[in-house]
C-alpha positions, 0 to 999 in steps of 0.5 A: 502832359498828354501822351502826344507831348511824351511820344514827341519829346521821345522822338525828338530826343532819339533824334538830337542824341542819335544825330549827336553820336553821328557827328562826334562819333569817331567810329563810322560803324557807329556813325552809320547806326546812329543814322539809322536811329536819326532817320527813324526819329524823324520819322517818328516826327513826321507821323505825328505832325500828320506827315503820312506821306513824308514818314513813309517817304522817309523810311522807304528812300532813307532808312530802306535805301541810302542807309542800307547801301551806306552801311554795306559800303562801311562794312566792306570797305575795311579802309575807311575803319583806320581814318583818323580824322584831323580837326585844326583852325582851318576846320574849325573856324568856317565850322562855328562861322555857319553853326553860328549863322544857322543859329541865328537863322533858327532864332530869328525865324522863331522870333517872326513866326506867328505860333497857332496854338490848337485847343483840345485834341488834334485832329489827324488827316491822311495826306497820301490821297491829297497829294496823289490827286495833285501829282496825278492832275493839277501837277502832273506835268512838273512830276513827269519833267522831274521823273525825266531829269532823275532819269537822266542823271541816272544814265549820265551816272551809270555812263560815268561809272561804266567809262572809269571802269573801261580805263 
């Protein structure tokens, strides 16, 4: 066992025991940490499937970003701490429907997929340069359309919010 394999089954195994406190937590401030724990697991993963540029695209937008304002929004909203959430029938049913459809999905592609295995040391590469390139001449064009539809919904939700308010 080499020290890729022990950092691998690390950060997978911070990310499946994180990931399972997010969802059977009944704490939402222990939810939201876990989160936090979640998303730098899979950034772990990220770095060393040769990801540089989804790593960090993680940690800046996830854990700097959503999370943060997901934790704020927990923490000063004194409400949300005395949910209790219900489970029955109707929940449950539809639940084990898609966890059952998702696993057979999983199993499948597992099945189909042809696996490469490599021999020796990996060979890790940056990808940021590349994918800056690509963004900057063969894609520049859908980057810009994107950059406009986020823009859009940014102002469609800040005038949403500001004609609540104004009632």
């Amino acid at each position: 066992m080499t020290l890729l394999d022990i950092a691998f089954y690390f950060f997978a195994l911070v990310t499946l025991v994180s990931a399972g406190i997010v969802v059977f937590s009944r704490n939402m401030i222990y939810s939201a940490f876990s989160l936090l724990f979640t998303f730098f697991g899979v950034v772990g993963l990220y770095v060393l499937l040769s990801a540089d540029f989804l790593a960090v695209t993680q940690l800046l937008i996830y854990v700097g970003g959503i999370l943060v304002l997901l934790l704020f929004g927990v923490m000063l909203t004194t409400r949300i701490l005395d949910v209790e959430m219900k489970t029955g029938a109707l929940q449950t049913v539809p639940a084990a429907l898609l966890i059952a459809l998702m696993a057979g999905t999983l199993c499948g592609m597992f099945w189909i997929t042809d696996w490469k295995a490599i021999r020796g040391e990996p060979h890790f590469t940056t990808t940021a340069a590349s994918l800056g390139e690509l963004f900057m001449t063969t894609y520049a064009l859908p980057f810009e359309v994107a950059s406009i539809v986020l823009l859009v919904a940014l102002l469609g939700a800040a005038m949403i919010a500001r004609r609540e308010r104004a009632k």
